[in-house]
N, C-alpha and C positions, 0 to 999 in steps of 0.2 A: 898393857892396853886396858885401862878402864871405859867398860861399854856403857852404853848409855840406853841400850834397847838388848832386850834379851834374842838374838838372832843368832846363827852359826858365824864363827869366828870371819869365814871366807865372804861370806856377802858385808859383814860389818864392815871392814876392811873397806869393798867397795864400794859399799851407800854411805859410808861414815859422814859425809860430808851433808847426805839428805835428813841426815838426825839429828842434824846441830839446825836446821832451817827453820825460821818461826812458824812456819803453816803446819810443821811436822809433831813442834814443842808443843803446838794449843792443837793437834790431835792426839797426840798424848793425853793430854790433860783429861780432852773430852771423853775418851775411850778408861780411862781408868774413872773417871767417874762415873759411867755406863757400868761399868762393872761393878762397882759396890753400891747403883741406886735398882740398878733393872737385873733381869736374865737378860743374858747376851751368849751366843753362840758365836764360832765355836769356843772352850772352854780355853782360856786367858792362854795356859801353856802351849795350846794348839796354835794361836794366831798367827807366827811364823813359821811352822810345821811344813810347809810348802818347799819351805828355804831351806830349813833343817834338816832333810832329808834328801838334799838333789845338791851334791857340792858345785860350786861355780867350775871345776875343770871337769867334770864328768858332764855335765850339761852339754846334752843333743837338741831336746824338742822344747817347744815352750807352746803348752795350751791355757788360753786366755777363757777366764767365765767373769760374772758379774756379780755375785752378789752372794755370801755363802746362804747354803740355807735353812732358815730360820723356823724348822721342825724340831721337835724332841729330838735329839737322839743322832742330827743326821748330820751336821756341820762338822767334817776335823780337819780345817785347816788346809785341804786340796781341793781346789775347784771339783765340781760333778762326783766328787769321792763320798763318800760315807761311812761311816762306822760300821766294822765286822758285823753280821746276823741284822741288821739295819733294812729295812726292805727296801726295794732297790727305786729310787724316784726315774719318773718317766723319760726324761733325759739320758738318764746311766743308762737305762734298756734300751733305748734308741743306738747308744754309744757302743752298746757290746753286741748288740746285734750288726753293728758294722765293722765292729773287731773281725766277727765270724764269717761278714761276708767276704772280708780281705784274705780268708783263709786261716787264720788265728784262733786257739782254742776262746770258748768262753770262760773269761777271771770267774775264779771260783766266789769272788768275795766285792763285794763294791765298795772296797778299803782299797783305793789305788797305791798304797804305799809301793807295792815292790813295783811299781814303773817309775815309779820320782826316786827311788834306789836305785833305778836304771838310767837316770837321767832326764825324765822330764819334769818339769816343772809348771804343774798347775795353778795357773796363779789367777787368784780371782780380783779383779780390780779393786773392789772393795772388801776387805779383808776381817771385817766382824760387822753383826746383824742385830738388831735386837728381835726376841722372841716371837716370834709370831707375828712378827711386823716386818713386810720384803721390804731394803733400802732403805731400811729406818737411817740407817749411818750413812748413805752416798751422800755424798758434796760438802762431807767435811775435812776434807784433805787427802783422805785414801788413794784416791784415785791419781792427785800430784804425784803419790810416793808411789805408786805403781808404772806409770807412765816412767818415772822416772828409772825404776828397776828395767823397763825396756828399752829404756834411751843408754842406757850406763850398759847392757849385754852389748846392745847396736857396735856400742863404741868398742869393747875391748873381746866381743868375739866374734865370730863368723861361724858358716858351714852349720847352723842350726836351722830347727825347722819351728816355723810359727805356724802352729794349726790356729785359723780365726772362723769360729762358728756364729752367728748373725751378724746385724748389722753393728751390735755397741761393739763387741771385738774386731770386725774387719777396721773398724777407724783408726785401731794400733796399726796398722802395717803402714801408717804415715812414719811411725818412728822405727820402721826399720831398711836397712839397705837392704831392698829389691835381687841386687847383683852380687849377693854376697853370704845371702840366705835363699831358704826355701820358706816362700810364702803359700798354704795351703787355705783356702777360703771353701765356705759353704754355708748353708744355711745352719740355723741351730737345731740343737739336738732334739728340743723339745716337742712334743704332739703335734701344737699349734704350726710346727714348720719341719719337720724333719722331711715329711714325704714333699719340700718343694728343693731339695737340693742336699739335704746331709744324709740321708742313706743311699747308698749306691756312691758318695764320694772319693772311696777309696784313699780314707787319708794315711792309715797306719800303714797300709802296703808300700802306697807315694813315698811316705820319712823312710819308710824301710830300705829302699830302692836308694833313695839321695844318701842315707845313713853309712859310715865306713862300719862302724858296729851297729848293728840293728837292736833295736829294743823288742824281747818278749813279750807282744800286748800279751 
C-alpha cells in the first residue's frame, strides 16, 4: 500500500478514500507550504500523533478541541495536551482539576499521551496553527477531514464515548448516533466558561461507568 499521507497504517486504511479528495489535495498543498514559509505548530511529524497513537480497535473515548495551540513549546499533535515540563495552559488545569474531582489521581505531566495509548482520541478539528496566530489555518479544509474522521468512527464503530466541551465541539454530535454511543456535553474547559458547566461535569467517571475497560485518567 503506498500512502499518500504519513498517518498510522489503521486510520489510512479507513480515511483512504478522504486523501485522494480535492479539498484534502489543496490542503496538502496549503499546509506544506505553511511549513517551509512560516513557524507552524505542532512540529510536521506531530500533526497526526493523535492517530498514531490511539489504534482504530482500541479506541473508547473521542475528545473533540479546536484549534491546536499556537505557543512555543505547547502544540504536539493531541487536543488540550502539551509537551512534558511545558506549563500547563488554563484549560488542562480546569481539565485535571476535574480528573480529581471524579476521584482520579492528578497526571503527572500535561503530555496526554498515555490516555490516547489508552484509547482516547484527542482530536482537534483543526489540526495545525501557525505561530502566534489562533485559527490562522481554520476553513481551509481541516475541518471537512475531521468531520469526516467522526462521520467514518459513527459508521464502522459504536459503544464509544464523545466527551463535547463548548459550543464549536457540541455541533459534532450531529455526526454521531445518539443510541449507539455515549454523548458527554459541557461547557468548555477554559477560564472564560469552565465555572458555567465543565467542572463538576463528571465526565471521566461518566465514560468510566459506560466503559467495559475503563481508562486510567
Amino acid at each position: 500500500m503506498t500512502k499518500s499521507v504519513k498517518i498510522a497504517d489503521d486510520w489510512y486504511k479507513l480515511l483512504k478514500d478522504e486523501f485522494e479528495k480535492p479539498y484534502f489535495l489543496k490542503l496538502k498543498e496549503f499546509v506544506r507550504n505553511e511549513y517551509s514559509t512560516n513557524k507552524i505548530f505542532p512540529s510536521g511529524k506531530n500533526i497526526f500523533r493523535a492517530f498514531d497513537l490511539c489504534p482504530v480497535d482500541t479506541l473508547k473515548v473521542v475528545i473533540i478541541g479546536q484549534d491546536p495551540y499556537h505557543g512555543e513549546g505547547q502544540a504536539n499533535g493531541l487536543c488540550f495536551s502539551v509537551s512534558d515540563k511545558t506549563p500547563l495552559p488554563p484549560s488542562l488545569i480546569n481539565i485535571f482539576k476535574e480528573v480529581v474531582a471524579c476521584g482520579y489521581s492528578q497526571p503527572k505531566s500535561g503530555d496526554l499521551e498515555p490516555w490516547a495509548k489508552q484509547g482516547v482520541l484527542m482530536l482537534n478539528s483543526v489540526l495545525t496553527v501557525r505561530a502566534h496566530s489562533a485559527a490562522s489555518h481554520a476553513g481551509k479544509g481541516w475541518e471537512l477531514f475531521t468531520d469526516a474522521v467522526i462521520a467514518k468512527l459513527n459508521e464502522n464503530k459504536t459503544g464509544l464515548v464523545y466527551m463535547l466541551w463548548g459550543a464549536y465541539a457540541q455541533k459534532k454530535a450531529s455526526l454521531v448516533n445518539a443510541s449507539k454511543n455515549l454523548i458527554l456535553k459541557a461547557a468548555h474547559p477554559s477560564p472564560l466558561s469552565a465555572f458555567r458547566g465543565f467542572l463538576g461535569c463528571k465526565h471521566f467517571s461518566e465514560a468510566n461507568s459506560y466503559l467495559s475497560q475503563p481508562i486510567n485518567w
